[in-house]
Biopython code that builds the backbone (N, CA, C, O; Angstrom):
import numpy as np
from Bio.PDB.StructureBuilder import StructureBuilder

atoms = [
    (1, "UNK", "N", (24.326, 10.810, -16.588)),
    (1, "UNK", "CA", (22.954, 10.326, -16.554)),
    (1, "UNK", "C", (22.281, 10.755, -17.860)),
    (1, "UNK", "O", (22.177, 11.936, -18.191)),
    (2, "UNK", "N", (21.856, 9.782, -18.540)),
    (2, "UNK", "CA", (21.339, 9.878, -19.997)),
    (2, "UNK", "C", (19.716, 10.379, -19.434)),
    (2, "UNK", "O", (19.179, 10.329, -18.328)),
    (3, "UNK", "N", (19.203, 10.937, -20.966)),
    (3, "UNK", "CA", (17.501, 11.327, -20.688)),
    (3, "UNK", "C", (16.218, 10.301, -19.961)),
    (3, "UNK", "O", (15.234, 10.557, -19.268)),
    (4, "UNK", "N", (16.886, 8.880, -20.592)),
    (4, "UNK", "CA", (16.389, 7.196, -20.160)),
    (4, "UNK", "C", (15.756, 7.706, -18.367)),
    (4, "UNK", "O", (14.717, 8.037, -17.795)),
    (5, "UNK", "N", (17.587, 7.414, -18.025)),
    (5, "UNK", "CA", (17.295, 7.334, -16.513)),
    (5, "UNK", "C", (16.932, 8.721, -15.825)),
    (5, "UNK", "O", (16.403, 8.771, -14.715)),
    (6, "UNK", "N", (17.259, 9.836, -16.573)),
    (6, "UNK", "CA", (16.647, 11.122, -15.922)),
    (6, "UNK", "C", (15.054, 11.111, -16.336)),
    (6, "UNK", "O", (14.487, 11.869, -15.549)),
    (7, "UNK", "N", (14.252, 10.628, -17.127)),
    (7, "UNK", "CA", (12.694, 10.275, -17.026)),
    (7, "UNK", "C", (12.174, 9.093, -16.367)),
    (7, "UNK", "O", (11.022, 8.699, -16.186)),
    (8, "UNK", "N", (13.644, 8.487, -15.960)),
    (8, "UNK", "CA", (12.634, 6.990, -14.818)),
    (8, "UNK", "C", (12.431, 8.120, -13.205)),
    (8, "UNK", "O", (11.383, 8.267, -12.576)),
    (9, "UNK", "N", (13.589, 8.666, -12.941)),
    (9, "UNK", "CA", (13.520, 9.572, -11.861)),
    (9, "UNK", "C", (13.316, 10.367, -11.386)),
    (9, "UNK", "O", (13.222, 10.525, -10.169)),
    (10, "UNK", "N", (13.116, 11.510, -12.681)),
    (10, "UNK", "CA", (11.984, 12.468, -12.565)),
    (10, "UNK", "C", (10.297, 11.573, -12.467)),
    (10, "UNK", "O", (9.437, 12.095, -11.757)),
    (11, "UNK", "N", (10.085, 10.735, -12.944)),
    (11, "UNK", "CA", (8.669, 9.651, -12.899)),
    (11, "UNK", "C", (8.778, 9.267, -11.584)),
    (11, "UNK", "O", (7.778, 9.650, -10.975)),
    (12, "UNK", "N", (9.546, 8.684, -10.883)),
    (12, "UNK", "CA", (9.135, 7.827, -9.580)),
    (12, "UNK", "C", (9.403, 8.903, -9.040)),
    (12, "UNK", "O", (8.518, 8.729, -8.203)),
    (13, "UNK", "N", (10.111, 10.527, -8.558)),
    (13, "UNK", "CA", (10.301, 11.138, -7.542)),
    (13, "UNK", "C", (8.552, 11.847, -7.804)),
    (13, "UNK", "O", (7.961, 12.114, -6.758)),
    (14, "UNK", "N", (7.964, 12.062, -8.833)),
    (14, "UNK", "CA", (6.800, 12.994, -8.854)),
    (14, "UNK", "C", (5.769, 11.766, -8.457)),
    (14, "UNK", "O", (4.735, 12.079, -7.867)),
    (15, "UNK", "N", (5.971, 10.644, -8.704)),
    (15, "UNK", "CA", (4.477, 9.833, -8.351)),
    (15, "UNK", "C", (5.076, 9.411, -6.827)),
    (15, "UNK", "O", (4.418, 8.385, -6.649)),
    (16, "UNK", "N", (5.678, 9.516, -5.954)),
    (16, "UNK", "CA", (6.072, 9.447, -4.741)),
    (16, "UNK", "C", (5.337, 10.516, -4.272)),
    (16, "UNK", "O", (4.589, 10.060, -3.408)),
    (17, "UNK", "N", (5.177, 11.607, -4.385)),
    (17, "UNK", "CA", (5.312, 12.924, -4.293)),
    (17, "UNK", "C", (3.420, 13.063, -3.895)),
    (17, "UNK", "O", (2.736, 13.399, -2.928)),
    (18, "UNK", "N", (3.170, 12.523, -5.454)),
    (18, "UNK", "CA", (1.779, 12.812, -5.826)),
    (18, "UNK", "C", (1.114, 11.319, -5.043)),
    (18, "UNK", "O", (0.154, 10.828, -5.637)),
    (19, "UNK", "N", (1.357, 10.948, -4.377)),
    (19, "UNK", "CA", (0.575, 9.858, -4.231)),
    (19, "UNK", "C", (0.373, 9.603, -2.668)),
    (19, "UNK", "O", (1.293, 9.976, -1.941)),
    (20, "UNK", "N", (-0.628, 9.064, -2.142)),
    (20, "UNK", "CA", (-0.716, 8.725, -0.276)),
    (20, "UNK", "C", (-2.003, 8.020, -0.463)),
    (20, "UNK", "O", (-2.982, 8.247, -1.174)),
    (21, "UNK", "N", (-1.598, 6.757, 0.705)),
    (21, "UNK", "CA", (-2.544, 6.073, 0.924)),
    (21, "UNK", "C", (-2.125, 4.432, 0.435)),
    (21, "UNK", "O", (-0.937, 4.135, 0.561)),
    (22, "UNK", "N", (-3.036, 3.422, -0.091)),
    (22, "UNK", "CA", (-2.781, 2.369, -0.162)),
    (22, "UNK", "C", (-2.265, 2.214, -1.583)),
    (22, "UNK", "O", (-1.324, 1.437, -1.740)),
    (23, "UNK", "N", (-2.717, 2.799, -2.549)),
    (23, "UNK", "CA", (-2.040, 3.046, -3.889)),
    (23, "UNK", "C", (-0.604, 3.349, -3.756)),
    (23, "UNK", "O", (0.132, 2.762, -4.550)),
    (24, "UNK", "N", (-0.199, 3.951, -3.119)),
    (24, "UNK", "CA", (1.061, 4.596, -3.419)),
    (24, "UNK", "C", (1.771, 4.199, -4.816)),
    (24, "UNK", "O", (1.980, 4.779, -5.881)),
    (25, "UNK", "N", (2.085, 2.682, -4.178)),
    (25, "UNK", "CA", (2.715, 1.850, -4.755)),
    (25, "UNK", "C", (2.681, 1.331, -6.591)),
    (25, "UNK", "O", (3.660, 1.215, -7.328)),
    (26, "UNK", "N", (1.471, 1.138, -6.876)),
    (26, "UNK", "CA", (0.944, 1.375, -7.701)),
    (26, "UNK", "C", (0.827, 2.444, -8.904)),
    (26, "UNK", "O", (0.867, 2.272, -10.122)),
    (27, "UNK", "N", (0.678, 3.529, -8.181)),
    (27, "UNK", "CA", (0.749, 4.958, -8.861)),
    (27, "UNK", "C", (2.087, 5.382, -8.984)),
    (27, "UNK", "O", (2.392, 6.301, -9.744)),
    (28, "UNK", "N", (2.944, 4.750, -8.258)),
    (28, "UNK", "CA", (4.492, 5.489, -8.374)),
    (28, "UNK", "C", (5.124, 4.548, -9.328)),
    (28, "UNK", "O", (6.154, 5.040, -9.789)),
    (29, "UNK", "N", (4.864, 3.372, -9.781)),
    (29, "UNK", "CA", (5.246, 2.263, -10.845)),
    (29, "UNK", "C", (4.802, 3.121, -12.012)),
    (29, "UNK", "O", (5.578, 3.678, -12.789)),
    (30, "UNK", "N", (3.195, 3.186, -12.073)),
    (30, "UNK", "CA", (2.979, 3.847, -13.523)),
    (30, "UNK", "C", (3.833, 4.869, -14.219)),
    (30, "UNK", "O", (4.223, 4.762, -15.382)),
    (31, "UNK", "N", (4.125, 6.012, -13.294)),
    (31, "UNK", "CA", (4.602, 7.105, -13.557)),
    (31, "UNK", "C", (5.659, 7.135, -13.841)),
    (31, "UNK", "O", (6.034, 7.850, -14.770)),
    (32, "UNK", "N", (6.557, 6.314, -13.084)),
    (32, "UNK", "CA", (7.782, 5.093, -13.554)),
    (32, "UNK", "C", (8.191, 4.903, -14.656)),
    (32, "UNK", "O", (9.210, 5.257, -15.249)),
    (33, "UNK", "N", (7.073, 4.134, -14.993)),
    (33, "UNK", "CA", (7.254, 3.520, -16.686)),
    (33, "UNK", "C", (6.514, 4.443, -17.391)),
    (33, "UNK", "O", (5.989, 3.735, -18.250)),
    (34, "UNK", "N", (6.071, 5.763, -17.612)),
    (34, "UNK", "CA", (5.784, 6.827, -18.111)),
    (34, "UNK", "C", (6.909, 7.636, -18.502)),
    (34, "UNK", "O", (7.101, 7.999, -19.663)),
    (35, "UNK", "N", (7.809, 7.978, -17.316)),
    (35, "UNK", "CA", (9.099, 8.475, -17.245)),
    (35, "UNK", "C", (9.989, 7.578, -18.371)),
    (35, "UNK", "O", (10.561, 7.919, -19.406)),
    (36, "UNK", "N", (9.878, 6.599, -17.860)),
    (36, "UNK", "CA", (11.097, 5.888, -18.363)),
    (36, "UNK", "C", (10.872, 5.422, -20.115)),
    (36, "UNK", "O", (11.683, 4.753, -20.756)),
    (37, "UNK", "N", (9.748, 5.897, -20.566)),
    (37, "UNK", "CA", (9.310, 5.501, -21.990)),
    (37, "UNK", "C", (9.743, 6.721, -22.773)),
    (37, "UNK", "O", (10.125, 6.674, -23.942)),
    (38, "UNK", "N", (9.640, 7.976, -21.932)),
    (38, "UNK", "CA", (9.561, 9.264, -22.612)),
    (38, "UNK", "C", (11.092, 9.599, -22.511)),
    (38, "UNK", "O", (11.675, 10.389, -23.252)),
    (39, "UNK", "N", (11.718, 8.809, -21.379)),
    (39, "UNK", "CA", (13.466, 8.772, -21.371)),
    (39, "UNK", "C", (13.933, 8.527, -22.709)),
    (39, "UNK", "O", (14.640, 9.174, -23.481)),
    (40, "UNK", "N", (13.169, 7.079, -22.793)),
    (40, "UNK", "CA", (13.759, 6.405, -24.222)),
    (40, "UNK", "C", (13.858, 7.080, -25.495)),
    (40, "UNK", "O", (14.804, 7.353, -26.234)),
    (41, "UNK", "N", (11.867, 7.386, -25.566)),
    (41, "UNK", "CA", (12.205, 8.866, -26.847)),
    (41, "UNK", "C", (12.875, 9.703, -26.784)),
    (41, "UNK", "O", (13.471, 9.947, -27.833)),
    (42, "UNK", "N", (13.047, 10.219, -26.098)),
    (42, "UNK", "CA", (14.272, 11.170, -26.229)),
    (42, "UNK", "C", (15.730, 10.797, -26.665)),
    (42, "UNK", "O", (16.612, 11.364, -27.310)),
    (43, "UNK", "N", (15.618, 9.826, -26.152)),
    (43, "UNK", "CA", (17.452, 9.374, -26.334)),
    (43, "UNK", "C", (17.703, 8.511, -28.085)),
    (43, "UNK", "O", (18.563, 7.963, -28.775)),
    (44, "UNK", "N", (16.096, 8.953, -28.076)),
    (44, "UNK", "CA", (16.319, 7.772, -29.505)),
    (44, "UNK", "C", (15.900, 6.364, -29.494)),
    (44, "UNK", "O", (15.648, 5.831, -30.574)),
    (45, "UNK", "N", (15.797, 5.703, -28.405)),
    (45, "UNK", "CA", (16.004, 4.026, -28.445)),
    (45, "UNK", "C", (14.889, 3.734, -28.270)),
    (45, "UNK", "O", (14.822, 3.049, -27.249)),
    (46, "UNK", "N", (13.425, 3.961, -28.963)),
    (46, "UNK", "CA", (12.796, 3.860, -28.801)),
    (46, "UNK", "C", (11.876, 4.941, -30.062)),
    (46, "UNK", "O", (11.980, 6.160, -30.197)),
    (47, "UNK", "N", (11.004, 3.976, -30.844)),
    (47, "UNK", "CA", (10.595, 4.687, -31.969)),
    (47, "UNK", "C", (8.835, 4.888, -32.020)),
    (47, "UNK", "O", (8.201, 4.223, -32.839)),
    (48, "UNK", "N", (8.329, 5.570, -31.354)),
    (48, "UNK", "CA", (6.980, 5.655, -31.374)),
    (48, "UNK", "C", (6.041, 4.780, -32.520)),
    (48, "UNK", "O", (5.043, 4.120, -32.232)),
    (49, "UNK", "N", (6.610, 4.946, -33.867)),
    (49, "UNK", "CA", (5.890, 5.189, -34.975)),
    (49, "UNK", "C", (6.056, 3.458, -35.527)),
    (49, "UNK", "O", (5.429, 2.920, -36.440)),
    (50, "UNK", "N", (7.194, 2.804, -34.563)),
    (50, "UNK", "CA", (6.965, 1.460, -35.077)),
    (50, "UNK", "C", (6.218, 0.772, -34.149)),
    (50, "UNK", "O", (5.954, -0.417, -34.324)),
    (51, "UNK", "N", (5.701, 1.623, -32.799)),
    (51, "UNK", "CA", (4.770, 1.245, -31.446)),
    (51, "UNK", "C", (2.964, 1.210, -32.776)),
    (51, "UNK", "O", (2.391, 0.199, -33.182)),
    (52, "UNK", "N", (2.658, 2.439, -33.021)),
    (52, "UNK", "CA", (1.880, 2.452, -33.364)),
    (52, "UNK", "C", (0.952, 1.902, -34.723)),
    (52, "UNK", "O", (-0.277, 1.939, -34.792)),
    (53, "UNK", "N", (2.110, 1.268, -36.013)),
    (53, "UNK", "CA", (2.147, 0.597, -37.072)),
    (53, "UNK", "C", (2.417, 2.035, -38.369)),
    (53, "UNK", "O", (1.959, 2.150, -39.507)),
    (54, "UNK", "N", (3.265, 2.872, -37.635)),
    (54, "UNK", "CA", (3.354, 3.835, -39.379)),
    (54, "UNK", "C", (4.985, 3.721, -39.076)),
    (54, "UNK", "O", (5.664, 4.628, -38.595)),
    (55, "UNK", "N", (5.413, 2.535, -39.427)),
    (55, "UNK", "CA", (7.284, 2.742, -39.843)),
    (55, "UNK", "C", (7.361, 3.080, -41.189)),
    (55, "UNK", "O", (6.500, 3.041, -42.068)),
    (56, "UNK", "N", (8.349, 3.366, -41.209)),
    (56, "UNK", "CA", (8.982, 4.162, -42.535)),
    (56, "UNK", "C", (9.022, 2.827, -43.418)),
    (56, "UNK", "O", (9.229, 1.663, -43.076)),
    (57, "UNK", "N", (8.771, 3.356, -44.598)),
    (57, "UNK", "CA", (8.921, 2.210, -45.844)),
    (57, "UNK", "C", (7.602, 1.263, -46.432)),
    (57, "UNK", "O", (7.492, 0.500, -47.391)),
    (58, "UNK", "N", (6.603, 1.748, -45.277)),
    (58, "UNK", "CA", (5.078, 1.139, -45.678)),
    (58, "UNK", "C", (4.327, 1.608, -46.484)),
    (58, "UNK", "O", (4.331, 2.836, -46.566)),
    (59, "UNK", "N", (3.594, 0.993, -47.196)),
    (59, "UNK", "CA", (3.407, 1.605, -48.842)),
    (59, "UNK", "C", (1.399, 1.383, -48.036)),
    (59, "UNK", "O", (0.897, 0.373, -47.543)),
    (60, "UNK", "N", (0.831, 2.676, -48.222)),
    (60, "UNK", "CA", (-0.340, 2.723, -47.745)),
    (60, "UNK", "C", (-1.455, 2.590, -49.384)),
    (60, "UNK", "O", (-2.683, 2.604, -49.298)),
]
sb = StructureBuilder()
sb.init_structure("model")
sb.init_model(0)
sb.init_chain("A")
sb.init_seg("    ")
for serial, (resi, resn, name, xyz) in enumerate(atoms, 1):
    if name == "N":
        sb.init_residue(resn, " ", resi, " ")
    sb.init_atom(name, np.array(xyz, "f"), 0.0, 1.0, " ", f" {name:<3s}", serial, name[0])
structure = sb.get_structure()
């Protein structure tokens, strides 16, 4: 199990966890794709800095 899928599942077991009521559902998706973004950074496949517009090679 790569960092990817160990931050989708650490994300959906804590917003399961943290959540009751009619949201549940809702709140356990976010946390989800919270997990699963911070999986990606970690593993590499996924580059913050070309999310935000400072990639390497841009002449400011």
């Amino acid at each position: 199990m790569n960092a990817t899928q160990t931050g989708l599942l650490a994300g959906l077991v804590l917003g399961l966890a943290a959540t009751t009521g009619f949201t549940a559902f809702l709140v356990t998706l976010a946390v989800g794709v919270i997990g699963l973004v911070a999986g990606r950074v970690l593993d590499g496949q996924l580059d913050l800095n070309d999310l935000f517009g400072r990639g390497r090679g841009r002449d400011r």
